[in-house]
N, C-alpha and C positions, 0 to 999 in steps of 0.2 A: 341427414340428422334432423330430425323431428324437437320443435318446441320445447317441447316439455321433456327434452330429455335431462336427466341431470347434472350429467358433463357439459352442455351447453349452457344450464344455469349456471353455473359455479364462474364459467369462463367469462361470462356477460358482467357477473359481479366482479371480477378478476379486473376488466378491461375498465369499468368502471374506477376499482381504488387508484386504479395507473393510473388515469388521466389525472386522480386531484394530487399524483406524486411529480408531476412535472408539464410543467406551462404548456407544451406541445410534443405531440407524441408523434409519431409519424404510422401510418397501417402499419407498413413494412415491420417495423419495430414488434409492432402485435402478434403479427403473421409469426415472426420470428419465434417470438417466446412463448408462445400457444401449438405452436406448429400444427398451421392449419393453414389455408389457400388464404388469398388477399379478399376473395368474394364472400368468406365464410367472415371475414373481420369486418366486411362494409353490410352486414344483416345482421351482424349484433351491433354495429353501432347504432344500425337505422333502428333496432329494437328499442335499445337503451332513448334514443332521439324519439320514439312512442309513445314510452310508458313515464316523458314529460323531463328528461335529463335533457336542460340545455347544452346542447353542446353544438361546437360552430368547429366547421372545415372548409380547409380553400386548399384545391387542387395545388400538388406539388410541394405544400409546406406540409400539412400536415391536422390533427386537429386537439380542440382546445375546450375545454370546459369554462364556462361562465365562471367570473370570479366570485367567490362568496358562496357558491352551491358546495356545500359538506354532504356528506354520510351521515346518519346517525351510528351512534357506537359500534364499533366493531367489534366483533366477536373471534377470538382466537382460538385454533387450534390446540390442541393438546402439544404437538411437536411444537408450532410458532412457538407457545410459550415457552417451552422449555431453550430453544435457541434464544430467545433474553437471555437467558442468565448467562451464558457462554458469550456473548457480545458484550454483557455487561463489565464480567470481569476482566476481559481485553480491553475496556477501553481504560479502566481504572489503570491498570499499568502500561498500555502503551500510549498514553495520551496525557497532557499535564490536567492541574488542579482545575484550572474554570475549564475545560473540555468536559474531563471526567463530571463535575456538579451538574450543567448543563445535559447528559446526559441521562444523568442520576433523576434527575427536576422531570425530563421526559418518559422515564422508565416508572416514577407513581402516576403520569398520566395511562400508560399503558396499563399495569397492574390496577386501573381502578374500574376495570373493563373485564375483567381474567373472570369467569366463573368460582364461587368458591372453592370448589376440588381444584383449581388451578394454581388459584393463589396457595392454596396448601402445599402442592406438589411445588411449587415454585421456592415457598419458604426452607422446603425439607432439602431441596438440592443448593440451595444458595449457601449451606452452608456445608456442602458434601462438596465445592469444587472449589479451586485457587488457582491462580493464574501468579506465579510468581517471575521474576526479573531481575538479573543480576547484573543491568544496564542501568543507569540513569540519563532518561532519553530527553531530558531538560533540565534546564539550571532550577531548583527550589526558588529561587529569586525572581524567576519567572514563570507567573503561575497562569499566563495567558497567551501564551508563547504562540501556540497553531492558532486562538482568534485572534490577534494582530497578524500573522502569515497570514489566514486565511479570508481576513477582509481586507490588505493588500491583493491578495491575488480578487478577489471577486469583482473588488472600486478600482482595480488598476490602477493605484495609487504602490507611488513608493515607501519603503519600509528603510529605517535606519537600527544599523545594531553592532556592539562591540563582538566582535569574531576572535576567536585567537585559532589559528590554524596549527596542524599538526607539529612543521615544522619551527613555530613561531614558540617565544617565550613569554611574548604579552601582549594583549588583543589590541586590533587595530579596527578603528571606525570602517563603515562600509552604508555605502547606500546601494542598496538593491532593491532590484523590481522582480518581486517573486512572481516566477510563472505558476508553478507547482507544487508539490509533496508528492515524494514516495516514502514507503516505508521497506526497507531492505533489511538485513542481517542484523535484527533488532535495534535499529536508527534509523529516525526521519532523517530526510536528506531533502533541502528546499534547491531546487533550483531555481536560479534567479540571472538577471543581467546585474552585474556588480559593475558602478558607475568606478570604481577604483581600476579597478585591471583594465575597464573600458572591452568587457567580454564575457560572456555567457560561466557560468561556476555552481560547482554542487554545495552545501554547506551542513554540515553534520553539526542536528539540532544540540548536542550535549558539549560543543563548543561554542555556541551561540552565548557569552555573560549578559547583556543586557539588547531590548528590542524596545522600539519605538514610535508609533504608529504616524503617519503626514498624510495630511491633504494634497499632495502634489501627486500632479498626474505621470503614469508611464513619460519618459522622452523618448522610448524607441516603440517601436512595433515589433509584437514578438508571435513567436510560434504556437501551436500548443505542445503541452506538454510532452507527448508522446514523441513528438518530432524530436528534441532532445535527449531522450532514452536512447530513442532507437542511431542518432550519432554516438553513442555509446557501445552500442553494438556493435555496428560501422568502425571501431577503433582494429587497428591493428593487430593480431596476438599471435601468440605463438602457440603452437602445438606440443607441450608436455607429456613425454611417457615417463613412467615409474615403475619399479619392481616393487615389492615391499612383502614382507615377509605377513603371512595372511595373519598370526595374532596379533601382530601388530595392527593391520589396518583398523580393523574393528574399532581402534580407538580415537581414530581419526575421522571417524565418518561421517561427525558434524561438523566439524570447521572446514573439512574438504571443500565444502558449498561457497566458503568465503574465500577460494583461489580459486576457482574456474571448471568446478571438477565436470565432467563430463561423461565418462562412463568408468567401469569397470569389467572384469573379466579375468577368471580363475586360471591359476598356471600350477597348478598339481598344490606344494604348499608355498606358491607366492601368490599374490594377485595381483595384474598390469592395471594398472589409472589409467586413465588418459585427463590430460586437464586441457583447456580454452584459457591461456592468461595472456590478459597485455603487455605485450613486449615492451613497458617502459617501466612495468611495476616491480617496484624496489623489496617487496618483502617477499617474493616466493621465498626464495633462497633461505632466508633468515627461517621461516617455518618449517623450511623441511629437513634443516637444521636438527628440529627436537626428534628427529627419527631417525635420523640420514644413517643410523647406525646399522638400522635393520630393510635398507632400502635401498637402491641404484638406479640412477639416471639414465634413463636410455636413449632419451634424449630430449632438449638439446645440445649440443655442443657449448654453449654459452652459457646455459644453467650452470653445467660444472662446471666451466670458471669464476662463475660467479661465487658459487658455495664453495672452492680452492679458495678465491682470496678474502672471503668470509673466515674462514677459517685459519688462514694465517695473521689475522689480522687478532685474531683472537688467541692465537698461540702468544704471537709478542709481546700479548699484552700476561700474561703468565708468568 
């Protein structure tokens, strides 16, 4: 590959934006997402290191851009910008009020960068797309809710907040040391070490009523995040078949994702499931209730007891 070829410009300025996206980057990383040899990443850096870009490396970490050294403006793509607007309106709804502003406040620094045909095209689709939600993924009372999580999780400092859990009728204080956030089946879910239970717990942002930010450091030493998902996975389950009558499926084929569904496959006019569900979770049963009429258990054997005495339980009360 020749200097001046254009693909290896593009990639030099590529390498370049990364480094000011994060304090140290490692070759590997580059090699990765270029996909290109490790030698072809150590000749664009030494390029970039040329043509006067401070930048410092030490064997085995990785390397680092002088602080303070910016770009001048960037120039976006016709696709980039139109991926704003689709970022944009995800975050308005799945993020609370200071997220969403915060983001808002960054998106006219971006937009004041857009070529004018961009900005154009940018105004004409902002108002051709919506991003709607029939969740409420935080309390309106807290309208800072992930920047108080997410500057506990960054300062390792503790976080306090009134939680009312599923089973509970009114919320009970709680000191946690947020490790993380995900976002699942349209709910954050913060995992944290909860000083109450004295043990690791998920906590679904839309029962969180009030949150509290402390200067108090961690007391334990915790994992990262991923290490606690994946004991989730690790959890126990059971193996689910179903028969179901195939118009019927059709109308289940989104909430299917929030009990473990795993695959599918046509049986003339039924269709077999298969699901992945935790052998301790209490609501299969109760769902598959709303169909059970056009559907059979194949197995397992304890499902259908459980949807028998679901179901008697519900007769005596008739």
């Amino acid at each position: 590959m020749t200097d001046d070829n254009p693909k290896r410009f593009d990639r030099i300025v590529a390498i370049l934006i990364q480094l000011q996206s994060k304090k140290i980057i490692k070759a590997q990383e580059l090699a990765d997402r270029f996909q290109v040899s490790l030698r072809t990443i150590y000749r664009d850096v030494k390029t970039l290191e040329s043509s006067g870009v401070p930048i410092a490396s030490e064997a085995g970490v990785g390397y680092s851009i002088q602080e303070g050294y910016r770009l001048p403006p960037i120039m976006f793509t016709r696709e980039e910008a139109t991926s704003f607007i689709a970022a944009e309106k995800l975050m308005q709804q799945f993020t609370d009020k200071s997220m969403s502003a915060h983001f808002q406040a960054a998106m006219f620094k971006i937009k004041s960068v857009l070529r004018w045909s961009e900005k154009e095209m940018y105004d004409s689709l902002d108002k051709s797309m919506m991003v709607l939600s029939s969740h409420t993924i935080f309390k309106d009372s807290i309208s800072n809710a992930l920047e108080i999580l997410m500057s506990g999780i960054a300062n390792k400092q503790q976080v306090k907040m009134m939680y009312q859990s599923f089973e509970s009728d009114w919320a009970t204080e709680r000191v946690i040391e947020p490790i993380g956030m995900f976002h699942e089946n349209n709910y954050w879910y913060v995992v944290a070490y909860c000083q109450l239970r004295k043990d690791y717990r998920r906590f679904r942002s839309d029962r969180i009523n009030a949150l509290f930010p402390s200067n108090t450091p961690f007391a334990v030493q915790h994992q990262r995040l991923d290490y606690y998902l994946k004991e989730k996975e690790g959890q126990e389950k059971n193996i689910i078949r179903i028969l179901m009558d195939k118009n019927t499926a059709k109308y289940i084929r989104t909430s299917r994702h929030n009990y473990g569904f795993v695959s599918e496959e046509d049986r003339g006019d039924k269709v077999e499931m298969v699901f992945m569900n935790c052998a301790e979770d209490k609501y299969f049963s109760r769902w598959y209730v709303m169909f059970g009429d056009y559907a059979e258990i194949l197995e397992p054997e304890s499902l259908k007891e459980s949807v028998r005495e679901l179901l008697n339980n519900i007769k005596a009360r008739l």
